[in-house]
N, C-alpha and C positions, 0 to 999 in steps of 0.2 A: 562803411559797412555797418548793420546794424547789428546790436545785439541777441544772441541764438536765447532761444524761448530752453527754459529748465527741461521741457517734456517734449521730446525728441521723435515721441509716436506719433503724432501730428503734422510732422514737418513736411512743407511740401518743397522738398529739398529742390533748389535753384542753381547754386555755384556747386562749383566740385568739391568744394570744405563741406557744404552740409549735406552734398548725396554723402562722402565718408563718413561724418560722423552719423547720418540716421541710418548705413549700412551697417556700424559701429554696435550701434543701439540694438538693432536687428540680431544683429549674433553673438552678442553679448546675450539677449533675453535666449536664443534657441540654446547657446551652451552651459545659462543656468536649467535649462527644463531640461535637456539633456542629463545634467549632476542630476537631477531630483529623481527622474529616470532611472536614472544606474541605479543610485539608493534604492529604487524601489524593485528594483527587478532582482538587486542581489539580496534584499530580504525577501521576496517571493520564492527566488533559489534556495536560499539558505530552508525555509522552511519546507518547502518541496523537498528537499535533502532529507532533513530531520523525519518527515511525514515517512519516505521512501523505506529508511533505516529500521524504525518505529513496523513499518508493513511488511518488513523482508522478518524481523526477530519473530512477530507474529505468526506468519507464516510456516517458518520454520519451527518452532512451537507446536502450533495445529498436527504438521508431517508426524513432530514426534509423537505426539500424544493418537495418532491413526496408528502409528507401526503400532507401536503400545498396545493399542487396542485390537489391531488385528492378531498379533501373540495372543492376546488372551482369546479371542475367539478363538483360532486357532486348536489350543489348549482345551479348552469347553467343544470342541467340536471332538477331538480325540478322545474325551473323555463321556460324551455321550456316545460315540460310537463302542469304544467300550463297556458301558453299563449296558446299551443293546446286546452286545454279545452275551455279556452274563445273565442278563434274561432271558435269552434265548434258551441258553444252555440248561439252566435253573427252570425253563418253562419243561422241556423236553426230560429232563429228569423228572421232575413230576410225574409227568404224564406216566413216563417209564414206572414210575411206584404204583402210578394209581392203577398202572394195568395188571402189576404186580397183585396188589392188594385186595382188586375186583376178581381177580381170577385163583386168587386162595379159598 
């Protein structure tokens, strides 16, 4: 029998030793690409993870700083509605003196 050639992707396998070993060679290469695979998919997660984390803290950040800010509208809003009222009141008093005043 003759000596098997180093490079195994060429073989055009004949006896049942070299279909084995070039099926060998075959899933030997698919379960290194496979590892490279995994590697890269569980760094692609891990980042997607980190990114998630990083988007959820933001997030939650933003809500606070709207509550935040709706209290202060809120506050500014009662507080214009009050200074209304005292003009009001303040207008109508005027008025009251000036009727006062023109009719002295």
């Amino acid at each position: 029998m003759a000596s098997l050639p180093s490079d195994l992707s060429d073989l055009h396998p004949q006896t049942t030793r070299e279909w084995f070993m070039f099926l060998n060679t075959k899933i030997d290469t698919i379960l290194e690409s496979q590892a490279e695979d995994r590697e890269t998919l569980i760094a692609y997660m891990e980042k997607t993870n980190d990114w998630i984390k990083c988007h959820d803290r933001d997030v939650l950040a933003r809500e606070k700083l709207v509550e935040k800010h709706t209290e202060k509208i809120e506050q500014l809003e009662k507080k214009v509605n009050t200074w209304s009222l005292t003009n009001t009141l303040a207008a109508i008093g005027a008025f009251i003196t000036a009727l006062f005043i023109k009719g002295s």
